[in-house]
C-alpha positions as CSV (number, residue, x, y, z in Angstrom):
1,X,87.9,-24.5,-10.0
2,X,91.1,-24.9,-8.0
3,X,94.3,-23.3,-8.5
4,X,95.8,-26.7,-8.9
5,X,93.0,-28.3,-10.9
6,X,94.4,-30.2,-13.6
7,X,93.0,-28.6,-17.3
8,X,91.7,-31.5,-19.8
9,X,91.6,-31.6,-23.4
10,X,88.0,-32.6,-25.2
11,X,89.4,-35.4,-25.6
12,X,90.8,-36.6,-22.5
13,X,87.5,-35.3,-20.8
14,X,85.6,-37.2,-23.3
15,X,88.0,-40.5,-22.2
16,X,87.2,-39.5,-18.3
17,X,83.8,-39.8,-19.0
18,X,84.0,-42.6,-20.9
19,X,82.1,-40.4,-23.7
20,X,82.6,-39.3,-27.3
21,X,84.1,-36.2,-28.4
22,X,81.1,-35.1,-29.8
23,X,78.9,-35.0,-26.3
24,X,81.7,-32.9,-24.8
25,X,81.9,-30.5,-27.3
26,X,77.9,-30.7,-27.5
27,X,78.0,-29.7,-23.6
28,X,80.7,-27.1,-24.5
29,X,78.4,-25.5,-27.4
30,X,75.1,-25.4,-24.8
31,X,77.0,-24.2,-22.3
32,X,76.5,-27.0,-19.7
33,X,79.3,-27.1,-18.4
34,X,82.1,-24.7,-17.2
35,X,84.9,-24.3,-19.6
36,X,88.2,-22.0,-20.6
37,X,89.0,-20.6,-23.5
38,X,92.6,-20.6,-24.7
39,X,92.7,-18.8,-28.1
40,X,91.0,-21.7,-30.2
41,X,91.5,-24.4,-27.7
42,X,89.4,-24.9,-25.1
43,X,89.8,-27.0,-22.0
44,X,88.1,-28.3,-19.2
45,X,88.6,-28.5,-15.5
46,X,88.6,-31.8,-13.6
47,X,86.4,-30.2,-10.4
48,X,84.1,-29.4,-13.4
49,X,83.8,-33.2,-14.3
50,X,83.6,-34.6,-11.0
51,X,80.8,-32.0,-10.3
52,X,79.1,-32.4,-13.6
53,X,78.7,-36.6,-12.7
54,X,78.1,-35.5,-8.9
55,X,75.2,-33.5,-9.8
56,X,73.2,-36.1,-12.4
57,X,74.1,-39.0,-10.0
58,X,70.9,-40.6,-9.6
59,X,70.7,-42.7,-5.9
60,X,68.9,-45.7,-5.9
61,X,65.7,-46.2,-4.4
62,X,64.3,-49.3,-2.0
63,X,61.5,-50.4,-3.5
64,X,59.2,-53.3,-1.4
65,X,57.1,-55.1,-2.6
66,X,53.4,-55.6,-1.7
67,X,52.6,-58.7,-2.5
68,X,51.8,-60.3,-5.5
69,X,54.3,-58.3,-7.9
70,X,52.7,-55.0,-7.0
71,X,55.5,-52.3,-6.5
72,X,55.2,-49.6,-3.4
């Protein structure tokens, strides 16, 4: 997290992720992402989005084809 990171609400993160409140604060209650803890509000960093979607980025794979509809 960087000095100058911007802190989100649950529900602006939820809206970054295009997510509902309740997966944020589900990530939040398993501890799968990196949070802070102000009094009862809690907020989350945007470095800690951007690497939460960087890390389950899945890249897509070439797939040829070996004649007749088989998949290699």
């Amino acid at each position: 997290m960087n000095s100058d990171d911007r802190l989100l609400t649950v529900d602006e993160a939820a809206e970054r992720l295009g997510t509902g409140v309740r997966f944020i604060r589900r990530l939040i209650a398993e501890r799968r992402v990196r949070y802070v803890k102000l009094g009862k509000h809690v907020r989350i960093a945007e470095s800690v989005l951007t690497a939460f979607v960087e890390e389950r980025t899945v890249e897509p794979v070439r797939v040829r084809r070996a004649g007749y509809g088989l998949v290699v």
